[in-house]
N, C-alpha and C positions, 0 to 999 in steps of 0.2 A: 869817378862820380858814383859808379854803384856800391863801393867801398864806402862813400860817407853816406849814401841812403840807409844801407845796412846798418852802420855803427849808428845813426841816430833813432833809425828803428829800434835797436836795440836801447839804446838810450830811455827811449818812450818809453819799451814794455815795463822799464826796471824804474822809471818814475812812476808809471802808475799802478806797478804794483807795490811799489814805497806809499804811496797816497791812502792803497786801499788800506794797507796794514794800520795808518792813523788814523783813517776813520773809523775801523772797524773797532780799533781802543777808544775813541773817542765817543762810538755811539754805546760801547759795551758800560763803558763810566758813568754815561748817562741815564741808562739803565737801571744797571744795579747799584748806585751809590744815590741815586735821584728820585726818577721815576717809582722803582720798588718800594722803597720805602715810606714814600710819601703817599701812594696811591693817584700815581699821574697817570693819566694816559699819554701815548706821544702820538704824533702824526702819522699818516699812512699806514701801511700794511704793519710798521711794528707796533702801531697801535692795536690794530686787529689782531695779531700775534697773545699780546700782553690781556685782552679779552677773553679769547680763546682758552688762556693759560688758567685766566682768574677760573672760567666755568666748568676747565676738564674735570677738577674733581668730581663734581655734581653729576657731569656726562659719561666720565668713564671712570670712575674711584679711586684717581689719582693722578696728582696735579702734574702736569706734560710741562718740561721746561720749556720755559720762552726762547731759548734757542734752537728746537726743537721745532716746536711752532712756528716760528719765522723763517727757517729755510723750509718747511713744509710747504706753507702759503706759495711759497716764490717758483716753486718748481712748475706746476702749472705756466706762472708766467716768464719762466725763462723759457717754454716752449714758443708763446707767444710773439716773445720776442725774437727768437730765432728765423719766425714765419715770418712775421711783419715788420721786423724792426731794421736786423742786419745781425750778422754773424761776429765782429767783432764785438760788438758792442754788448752782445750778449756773453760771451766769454769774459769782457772785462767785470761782467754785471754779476757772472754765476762767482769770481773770484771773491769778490767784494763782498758778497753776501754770506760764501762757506766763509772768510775768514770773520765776519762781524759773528755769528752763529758761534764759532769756535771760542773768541773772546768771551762774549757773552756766558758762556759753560765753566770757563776756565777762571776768568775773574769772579773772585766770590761776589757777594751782596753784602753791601755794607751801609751801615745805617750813621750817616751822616748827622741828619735832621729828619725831626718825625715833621715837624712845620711843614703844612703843603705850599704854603707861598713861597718860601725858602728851596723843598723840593722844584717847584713848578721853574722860579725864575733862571736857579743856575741849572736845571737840567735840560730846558729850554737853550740857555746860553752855550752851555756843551755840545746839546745835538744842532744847533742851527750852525753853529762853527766848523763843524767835521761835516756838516753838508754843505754848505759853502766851500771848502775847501777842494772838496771832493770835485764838485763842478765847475770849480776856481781849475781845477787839472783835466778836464774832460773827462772825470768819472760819475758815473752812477750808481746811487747805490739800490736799483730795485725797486721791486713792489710797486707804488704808485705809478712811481715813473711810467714803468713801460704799460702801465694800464693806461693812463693819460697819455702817450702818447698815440697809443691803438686807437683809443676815441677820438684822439685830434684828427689822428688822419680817416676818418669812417666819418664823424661827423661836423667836422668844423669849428668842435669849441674849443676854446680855451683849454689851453693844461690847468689856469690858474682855476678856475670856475669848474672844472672837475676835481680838484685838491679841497674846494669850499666845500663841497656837494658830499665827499666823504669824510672829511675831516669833521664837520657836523654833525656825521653819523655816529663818528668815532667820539666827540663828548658826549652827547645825549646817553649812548652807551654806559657811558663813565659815570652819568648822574643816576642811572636805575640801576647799575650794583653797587655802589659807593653812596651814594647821596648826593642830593642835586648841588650840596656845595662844591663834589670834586667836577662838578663839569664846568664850573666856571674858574677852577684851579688848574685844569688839562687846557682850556680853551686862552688860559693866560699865557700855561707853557709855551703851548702852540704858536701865540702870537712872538714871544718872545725870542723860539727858534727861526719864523720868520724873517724877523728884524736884524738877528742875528746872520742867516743864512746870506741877507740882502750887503749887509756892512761888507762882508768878505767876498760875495760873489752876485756880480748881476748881471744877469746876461745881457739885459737890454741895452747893460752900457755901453756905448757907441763911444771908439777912437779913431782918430785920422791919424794918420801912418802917411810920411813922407820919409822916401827912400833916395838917397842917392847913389849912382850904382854906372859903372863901366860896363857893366853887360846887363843891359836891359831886355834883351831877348829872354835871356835864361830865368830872369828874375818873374816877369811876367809869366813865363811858361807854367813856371814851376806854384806861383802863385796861385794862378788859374786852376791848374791840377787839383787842388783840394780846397780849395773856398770859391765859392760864389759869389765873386766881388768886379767890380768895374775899376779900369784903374786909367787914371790918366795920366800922359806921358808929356813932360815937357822937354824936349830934346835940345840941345846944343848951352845947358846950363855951364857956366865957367865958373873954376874954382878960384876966390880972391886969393891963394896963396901962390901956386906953380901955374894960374890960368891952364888950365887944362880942360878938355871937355867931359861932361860927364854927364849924366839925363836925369831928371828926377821925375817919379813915381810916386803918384798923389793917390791912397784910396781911403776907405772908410774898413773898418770892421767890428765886431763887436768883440768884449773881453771875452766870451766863452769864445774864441777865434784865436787869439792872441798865443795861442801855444803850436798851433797850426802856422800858422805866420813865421814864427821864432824857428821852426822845424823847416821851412821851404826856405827861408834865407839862408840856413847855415847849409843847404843844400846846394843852393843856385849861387850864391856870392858874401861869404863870409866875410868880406874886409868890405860890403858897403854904408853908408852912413845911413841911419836910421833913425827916425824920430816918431815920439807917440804923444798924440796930445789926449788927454784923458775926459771922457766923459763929454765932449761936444755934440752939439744940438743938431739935427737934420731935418734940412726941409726938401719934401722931394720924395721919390719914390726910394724904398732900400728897403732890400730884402732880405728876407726872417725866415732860418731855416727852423723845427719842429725842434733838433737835437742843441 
């Protein structure tokens, strides 16, 4: 048993450091084949970065790359996160963010389309897909995140409604150095990363997972161990082929869950029968962790 905890540990590390590496190309394309050229701004901290970039000249007499600027920003909050957040999570976060940084540097800047609608829609569509994807795997990529998440836990709002709160800061921005047309050209991007983000990765989506399983001790044990979920047990279920006895495991989880799941079953009982019904409705109490 500690042989396959280990090997799918390992498994993990080396999916989500595969993840970060697609994101990190994927927000780097977004960038500089998009955003740059067009004069976009993007959401959260790399929008603040890509600010930052536009005014060094003025500040210090010479423009500071935006990959530069964007693990500069993060570093503060990768202490943050360390304090408040959790120590894995910051590790997978500080990885993610030196490898986007690194892209960013390394992939030239390319001028695609000077059109900001054309910049705004598909650089929007690039970066909301590499973030979705990112949290489609339990990655993060930084910045906002672990600001948003500090305030959630300090003050009880919303991650969405602290993302509104700066993201607005971040076009307004875009309209007094660029012109008030780029802040409703960033503000489109933005919605379209969004949409995008949602299509690939939602967290709130809720699925019921029916398990059937010969060891039901282990499977709940192991369950329980990393999600915070209620499960209920129907025992003495028969199987219509060999009538045999078998129990089935009824719970709910959300798709940011679903890779946690995937990891405890191949732990506790890899030959049991599994079922996900996607996107179903609840009524009732169920509970919503921050991450």
């Amino acid at each position: 048993m500690k042989n396959k905890v280990e090997s799918w540990a390992h498994h993990d590390y080396t999916t989500k450091l595969s993840v970060a590496i697609v994101y990190a190309i994927l927000a780097s394309v977004a960038i500089n084949f998009f955003y740059q050229p067009g004069n976009i701004y993007s959401s959260g901290i790399t929008g603040l970065a890509q600010i930052l970039t536009t005014l060094s000249k003025k500040i210090v007499g010479f423009n500071v790359p935006i990959s530069t600027t964007l693990y500069l920003l993060n570093i503060p909050l990768f202490v943050l996160s360390w304090l408040k957040i959790g120590r894995k999570f910051t590790i997978f976060t500080m990885i993610t963010v030196t490898l986007t940084s690194v892209f960013i540097h390394i992939i030239p800047q390319t001028i695609l389309s000077t059109d900001p609608i054309i910049c705004a829609i598909f650089g929007g569509a690039v970066m909301g897909f590499g973030i979705g994807f990112a949290l489609k795997n339990g990655l993060s990529s930084g910045g906002l995140d672990i600001l948003s998440i500090t305030i959630r836990k300090k003050t009880g709002r919303s991650v969405g409604s602290i993302s509104i709160y700066f993201n607005a800061l971040i076009v307004f921005v875009a309209g007094l150095l660029f012109g008030w047309q780029y802040m409703f050209y960033s503000t489109l991007s933005i919605f379209v990363s969004g949409k995008v983000t949602d299509a690939v990765f939602t967290k709130q989506k809720k699925m019921q997972v029916m398990i059937v399983t010969k060891h039901p001790e282990k499977v709940v044990n192991e369950i329980q161990k990393s999600l915070r979920r209620g499960i209920t047990i129907i025992n003495e279920a028969e199987g219509a082929y060999k009538h045999d006895k078998q129990t089935v495991l009824l719970t709910i989880v959300t798709r940011f869950e679903l890779p946690q799941l995937e990891a405890a079953m191949r732990c506790s009982d890899p030959q049991a029968f599994v079922s996900i019904s996607d996107n179903v409705q609840i009524l009732g109490r169920f509970y919503e962790e921050d991450l």
